[in-house]
N, C-alpha and C positions, 0 to 999 in steps of 0.2 A: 874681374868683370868690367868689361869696357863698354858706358853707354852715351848718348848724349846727356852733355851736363851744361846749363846756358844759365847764368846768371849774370845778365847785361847791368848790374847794378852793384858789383861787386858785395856783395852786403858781409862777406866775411872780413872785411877791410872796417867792419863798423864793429867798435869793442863791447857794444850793448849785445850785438846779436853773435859774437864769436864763439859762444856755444851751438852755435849750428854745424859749427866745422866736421861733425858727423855725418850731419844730415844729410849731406852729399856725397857721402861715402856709400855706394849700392849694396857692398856687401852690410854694413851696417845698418843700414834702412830695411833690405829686405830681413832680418835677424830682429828688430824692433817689431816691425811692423806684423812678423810672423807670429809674436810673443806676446804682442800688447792689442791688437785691432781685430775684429770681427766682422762679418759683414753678413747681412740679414738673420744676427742673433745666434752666426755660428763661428768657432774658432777657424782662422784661414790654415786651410791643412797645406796647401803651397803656393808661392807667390814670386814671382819673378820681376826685378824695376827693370823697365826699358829706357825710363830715360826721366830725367830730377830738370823743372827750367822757374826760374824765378819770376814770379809775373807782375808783382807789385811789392812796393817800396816807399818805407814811412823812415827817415834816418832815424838811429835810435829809439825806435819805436815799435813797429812793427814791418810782417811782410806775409806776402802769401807764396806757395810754392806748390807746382803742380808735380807729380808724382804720377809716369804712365806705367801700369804694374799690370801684368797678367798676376788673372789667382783662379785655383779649383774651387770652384761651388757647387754641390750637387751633381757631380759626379761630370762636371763639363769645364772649360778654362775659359776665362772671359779677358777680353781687354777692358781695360776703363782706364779712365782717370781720375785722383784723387786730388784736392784742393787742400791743402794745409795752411791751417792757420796761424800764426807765429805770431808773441806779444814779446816785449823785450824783459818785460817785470815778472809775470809771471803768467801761468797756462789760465787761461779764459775758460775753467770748467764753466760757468753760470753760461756762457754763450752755447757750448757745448749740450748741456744739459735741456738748455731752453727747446733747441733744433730736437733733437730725442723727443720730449715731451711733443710737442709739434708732431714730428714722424710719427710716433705710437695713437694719435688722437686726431683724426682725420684727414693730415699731411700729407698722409702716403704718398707714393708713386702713384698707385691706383685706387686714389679718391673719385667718386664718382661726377665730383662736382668739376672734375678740372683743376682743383688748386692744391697746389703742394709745396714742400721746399725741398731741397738735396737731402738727399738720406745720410744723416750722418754714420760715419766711421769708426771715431775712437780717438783716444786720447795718447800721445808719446811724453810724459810728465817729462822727460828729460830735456827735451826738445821744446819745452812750452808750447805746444801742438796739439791743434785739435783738426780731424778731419772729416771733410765728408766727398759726396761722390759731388762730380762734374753732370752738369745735369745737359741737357742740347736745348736751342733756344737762338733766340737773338734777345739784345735789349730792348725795353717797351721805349727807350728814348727816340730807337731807330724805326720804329711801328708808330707812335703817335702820330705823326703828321702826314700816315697814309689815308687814301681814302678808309684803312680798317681801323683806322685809331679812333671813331665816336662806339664804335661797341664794343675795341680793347679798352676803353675808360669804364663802360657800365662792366667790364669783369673785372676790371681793376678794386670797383668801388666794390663788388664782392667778395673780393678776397680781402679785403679793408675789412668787412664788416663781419668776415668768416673770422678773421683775427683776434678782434673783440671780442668776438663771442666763445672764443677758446675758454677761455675763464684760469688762464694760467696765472696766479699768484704773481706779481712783479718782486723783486725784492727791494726795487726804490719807486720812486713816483716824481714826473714832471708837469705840474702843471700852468698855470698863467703866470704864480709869479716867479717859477723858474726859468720860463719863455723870457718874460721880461728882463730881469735880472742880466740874461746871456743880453739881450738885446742893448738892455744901457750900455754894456761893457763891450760890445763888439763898436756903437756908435761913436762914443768916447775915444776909441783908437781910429778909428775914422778920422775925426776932428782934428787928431794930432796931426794925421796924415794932410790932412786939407782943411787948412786954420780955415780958410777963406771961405768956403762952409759952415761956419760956426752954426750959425744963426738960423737958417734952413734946416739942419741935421737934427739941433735942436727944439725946433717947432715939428719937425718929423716924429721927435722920441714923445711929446708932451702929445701931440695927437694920440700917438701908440696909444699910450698911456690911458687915457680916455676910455679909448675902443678898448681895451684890457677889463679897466674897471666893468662894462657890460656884460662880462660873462663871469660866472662862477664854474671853479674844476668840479668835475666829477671824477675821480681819481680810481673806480672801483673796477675798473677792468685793464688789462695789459693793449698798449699803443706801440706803434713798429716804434716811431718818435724822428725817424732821419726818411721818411717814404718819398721816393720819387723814382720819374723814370728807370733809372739806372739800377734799382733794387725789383725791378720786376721781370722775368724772361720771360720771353716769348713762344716756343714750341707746339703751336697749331692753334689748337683748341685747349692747350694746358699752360697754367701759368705757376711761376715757380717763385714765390718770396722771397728776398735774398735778404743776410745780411741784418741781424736782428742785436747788433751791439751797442744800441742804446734802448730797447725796449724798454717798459718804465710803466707802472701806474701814470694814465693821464687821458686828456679829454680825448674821445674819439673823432669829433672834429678837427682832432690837430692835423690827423694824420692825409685827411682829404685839403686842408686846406693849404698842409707845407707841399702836398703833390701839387695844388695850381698855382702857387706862387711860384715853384720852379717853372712849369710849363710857362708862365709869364715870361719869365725872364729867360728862359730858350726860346722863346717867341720872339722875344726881342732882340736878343742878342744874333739870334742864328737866320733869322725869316724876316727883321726887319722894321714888325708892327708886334707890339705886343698883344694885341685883340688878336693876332693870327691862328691861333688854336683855341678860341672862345669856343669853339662849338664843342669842340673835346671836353676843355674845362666845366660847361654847362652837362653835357651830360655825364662824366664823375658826378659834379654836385648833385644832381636832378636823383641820379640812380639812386644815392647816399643818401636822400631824403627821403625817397619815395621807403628804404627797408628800414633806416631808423626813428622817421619822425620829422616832422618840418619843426621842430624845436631845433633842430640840429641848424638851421640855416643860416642863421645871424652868426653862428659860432666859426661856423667853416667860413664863412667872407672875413670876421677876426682874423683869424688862421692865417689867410691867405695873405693879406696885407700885413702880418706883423713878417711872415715870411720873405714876402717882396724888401720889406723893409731890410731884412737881413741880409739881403741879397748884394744891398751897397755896400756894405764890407766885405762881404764873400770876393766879391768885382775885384778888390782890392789887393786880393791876395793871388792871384792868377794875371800874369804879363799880359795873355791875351784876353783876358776880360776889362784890365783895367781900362781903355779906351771907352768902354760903356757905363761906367759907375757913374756919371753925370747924368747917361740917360735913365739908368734905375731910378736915381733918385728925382729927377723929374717925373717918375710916372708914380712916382709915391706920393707925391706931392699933389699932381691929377687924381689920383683914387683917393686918400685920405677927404676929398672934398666931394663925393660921389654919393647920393642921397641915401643908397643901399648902407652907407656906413653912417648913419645919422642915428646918436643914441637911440636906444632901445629904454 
C-alpha cells in the first residue's frame, strides 16, 4: 500500500516514542484501526489510510498525528480525517474519556447552542493513542482581533460557562495555591535567568501573593485550566473546545481570566500596545459576569494578572518572545498598581 507518509520531525529517531514504528505502517493502521475504533457508536465495517503526517512534536514526550482514512458508515464512504494522540508514558485514557463524556452530554456536533468538541474515535492501547475527528474551523487567536472578535469573546465566555456547568467529576483540582505554587517556581527560574531582576521579580511574586490571599477556591466543578485563543475554533457560528489535558477541579474564574492575560500579552507582543484588545477582553469579562454573578469579578482580574505575571517566564522560553519579557514584566509592574487590584 503506497501512501503519503510526512513526518518532518523524524519522531522515530526519538527512543521514547519508537514504538510508533507501526503506526506508520498503512497496512498496520488500517488492521488496528478496523479492530479497535468506532465511529458514531458503530464498529468500522471498512477503512482505507490515504495518507499518516505528523503535526506536532514534544521530544520524549509526546506528538499528534493526522491519519486521512476513508471509512463505510451507513451504507456511504466518507473522507475525514483523524487526529491522534500520542503520550510517551502511557495512553491518556482520563483525556480520552473526559472528550466521550463531553460528546455524549451536550458536545455534540449538533448541539443547539453552537458549542462542541471533536468527536472522539477510539483508543489504539498499543500505540498510546487516543483519537478523535478533525473538526473545520480557524483558530479564535486568528479571529480575535477582527472586527468579529467582541461577539467571538461573548461565545467564548459561553462555552466557558457551558463547561462549568457540565458537572463532570475532575479526578484532581487546581486551585489558588496550586496557581501559586507553579507561579513561585516558574519566577525563581526567571531570576536565575536574569539575576539583575532580582528585586523586581520578587516584589512582582510578593504582590501575587496578596492578590492570591483575596480569593478563596471553589473547587466544585471541572475548569478547561490551560484556556486561551489557540484551544478554541472557529467554524461560522460553532465553536469547538479544544484540548482538555489539564482540566482540574478549580475556580471558574480561572479559566476567563488565563484567556485575558494571554490576549494581553498577544496584544502586546503582536499589535504593540497591550490595551489593544481591551474591548475584546471587556466583553469576555462583562459576558462572564453578566451569566455567573458579579462575584466572579475581582476573581477574574486575580486570574488575569497572576497569568500575565506568568507570561514573564513563558517569554523566556521561546527565542522569539524573549526580546519582550522586559516588557511583560514592566506591564505587571503597571497593573499590579491599578486601583481594580486594591484588596478586597
Amino acid at each position: 500500500m503506497s501512501i503519503a507518509i510526512q513526518d518532518p520531525f523524524h519522531i522515530l529517531a526519538d527512543p521514547k516514542l519508537s514504538f510508533l514504528a507501526t503506526a506508520f505502517d498503512p497496512v498496520q493502521v488500517q488492521q488496528q484501526f478496523q479492530t479497535q475504533l468506532f465511529y458514531r457508536s458503530e464498529r468500522l465495517k471498512a477503512i482505507e489510510i490515504q495518507a499518516i503526517r505528523v503535526i506536532r512534536y514534544k521530544p520524549q514526550r509526546r506528538c499528534l498525528i493526522e491519519y486521512d482514512v476513508l471509512i463505510e458508515h451507513a451504507g456511504e464512504v466518507r473522507s475525514m480525517t483523524w487526529i491522534a494522540k500520542v503520550r510517551s508514558k502511557k495512553l491518556d485514557r482520563s483525556c480520552y474519556r473526559l472528550q466521550q463524556l463531553l460528546w455524549d452530554h451536550g458536545f455534540g456536533q449538533d448541539s443547539t447552542d453552537g458549542i462542541s468538541v471533536p468527536e472522539p474515535i477510539g483508543v489504539v492501547p498499543q500505540w498510546r493513542m487516543w483519537l478523535q475527528c478533525k473538526v473545520p474551523g480557524i483558530l479564535a487567536t486568528e479571529v480575535i482581533s477582527t472586527a468579529a472578535g467582541t461577539e467571538l469573546a461573548k461565545g467564548i465566555a459561553d462555552a466557558a460557562h457551558k463547561l462549568h456547568r457540565a458537572w463532570i467529576l475532575p479526578k484532581r483540582c487546581h486551585g489558588i495555591e496550586e496557581e501559586m505554587a507553579i507561579l513561585h517556581d516558574r519566577l525563581s527560574r526567571v531570576i536565575v535567568q536574569y539575576p539583575h531582576w532580582q528585586t523586581r521579580l520578587e516584589q512582582v511574586l510578593a504582590q501575587c501573593d496578596r492578590l492570591a490571599s483575596s480569593i478563596s477556591s471553589n473547587l466544585i466543578c471541572g475548569i478547561h485550566r490551560d484556556f486561551y485563543p489557540d484551544q478554541v475554533l472557529v467554524d461560522g457560528s460553532r465553536l469547538y473546545l479544544l484540548d482538555f489535558d489539564l482540566f482540574a477541579g478549580g475556580d471558574t474564574e480561572l479559566d476567563i481570566g488565563n484567556f485575558n492575560g494571554h490576549l494581553i500579552e498577544q496584544s502586546l507582543r503582536l499589535l504593540g500596545d497591550p490595551n489593544a484588545l481591551a474591548t475584546q477582553q471587556a466583553a469576555l469579562s462583562d459576558r462572564f459576569i453578566q451569566i455567573s454573578g458579579e462575584a466572579t469579578h475581582h476573581a477574574i482580574e486575580v486570574y488575569t494578572t497572576l497569568t500575565l505575571v506568568r507570561h514573564i517566564y513563558l517569554s523566556t522560553q521561546f527565542p522569539e518572545r524573549q526580546p519582550f519579557t522586559e516588557a511583560i514584566l514592566e506591564h505587571c509592574e503597571h497593573r499590579l498598581k491599578q486601583p481594580s487590584l486594591v484588596l478586597r
